[in-house]
C-alpha positions in Angstrom: 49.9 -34.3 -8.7 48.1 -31.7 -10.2 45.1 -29.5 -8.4 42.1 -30.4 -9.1 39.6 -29.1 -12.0 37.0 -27.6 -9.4 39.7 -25.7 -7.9 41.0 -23.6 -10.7 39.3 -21.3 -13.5 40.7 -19.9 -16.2 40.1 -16.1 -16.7 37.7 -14.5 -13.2 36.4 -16.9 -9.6 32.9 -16.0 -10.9 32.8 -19.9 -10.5 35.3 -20.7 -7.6 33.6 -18.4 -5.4 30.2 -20.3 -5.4 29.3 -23.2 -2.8 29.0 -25.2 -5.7 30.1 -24.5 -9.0 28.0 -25.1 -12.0 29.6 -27.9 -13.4 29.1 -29.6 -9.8 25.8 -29.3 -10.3 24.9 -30.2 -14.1 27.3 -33.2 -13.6 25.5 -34.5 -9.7 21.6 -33.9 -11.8 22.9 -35.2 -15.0 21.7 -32.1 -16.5 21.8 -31.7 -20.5 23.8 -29.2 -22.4 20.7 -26.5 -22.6 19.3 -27.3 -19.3 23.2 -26.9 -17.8 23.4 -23.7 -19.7 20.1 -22.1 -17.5 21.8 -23.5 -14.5 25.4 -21.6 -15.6 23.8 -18.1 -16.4 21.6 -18.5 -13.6 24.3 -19.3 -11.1 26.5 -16.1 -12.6 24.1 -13.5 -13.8 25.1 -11.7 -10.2 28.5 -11.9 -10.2 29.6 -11.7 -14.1 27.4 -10.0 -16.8 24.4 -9.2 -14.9 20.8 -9.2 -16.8 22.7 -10.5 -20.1 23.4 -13.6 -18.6 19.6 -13.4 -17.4 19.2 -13.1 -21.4 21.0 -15.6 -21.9 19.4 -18.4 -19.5 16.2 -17.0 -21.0 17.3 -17.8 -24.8 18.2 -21.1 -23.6 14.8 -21.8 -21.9 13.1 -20.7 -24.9 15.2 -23.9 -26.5 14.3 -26.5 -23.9 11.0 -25.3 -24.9 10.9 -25.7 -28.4 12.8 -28.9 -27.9 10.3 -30.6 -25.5 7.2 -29.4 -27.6 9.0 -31.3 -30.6 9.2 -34.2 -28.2 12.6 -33.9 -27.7 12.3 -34.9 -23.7 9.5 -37.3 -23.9 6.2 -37.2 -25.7 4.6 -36.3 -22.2 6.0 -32.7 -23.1 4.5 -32.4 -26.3 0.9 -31.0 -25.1 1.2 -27.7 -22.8 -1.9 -26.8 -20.9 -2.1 -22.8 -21.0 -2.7 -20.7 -17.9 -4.8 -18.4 -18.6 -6.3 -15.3 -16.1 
């Protein structure tokens, strides 16, 4: 039999070295693709490519954003109350 996924990466143990790996994760909180991309970059940023994974898990935010203001996650996400100081 052949190891398991979760125990092998291709190319670095940026993943195998965590608690739980990303994939773990997006898969137990049935996370979507942009929302498991935050989760991967954020999981990483320390241990791979540093503030451009930060970058990147920003970018991807900035997506979830647009996408739930156009009512992508629900209509309950369409109005955003601004914080203002």
């Amino acid at each position: 039999m052949s190891e398991p996924t979760t125990a092998k990466q291709i190319d670095g143990t940026h993943y195998t070295d965590m608690a739980i790996q990303p994939w773990e994760l997006i898969e137990r909180n049935r996370l979507d693709y942009f929302e498991g991309a935050v989760a991967k970059y954020l999981l990483r940023w320390k241990t791979k490519d540093g503030v451009i994974d930060i970058d990147k898990a920003i970018h991807y935010l900035e997506r979830i954003k647009e996408l739930a203001l156009k009512g992508h996650y629900g209509d309950q996400f369409k109005e955003v109350e601004r914080i203002t100081t």
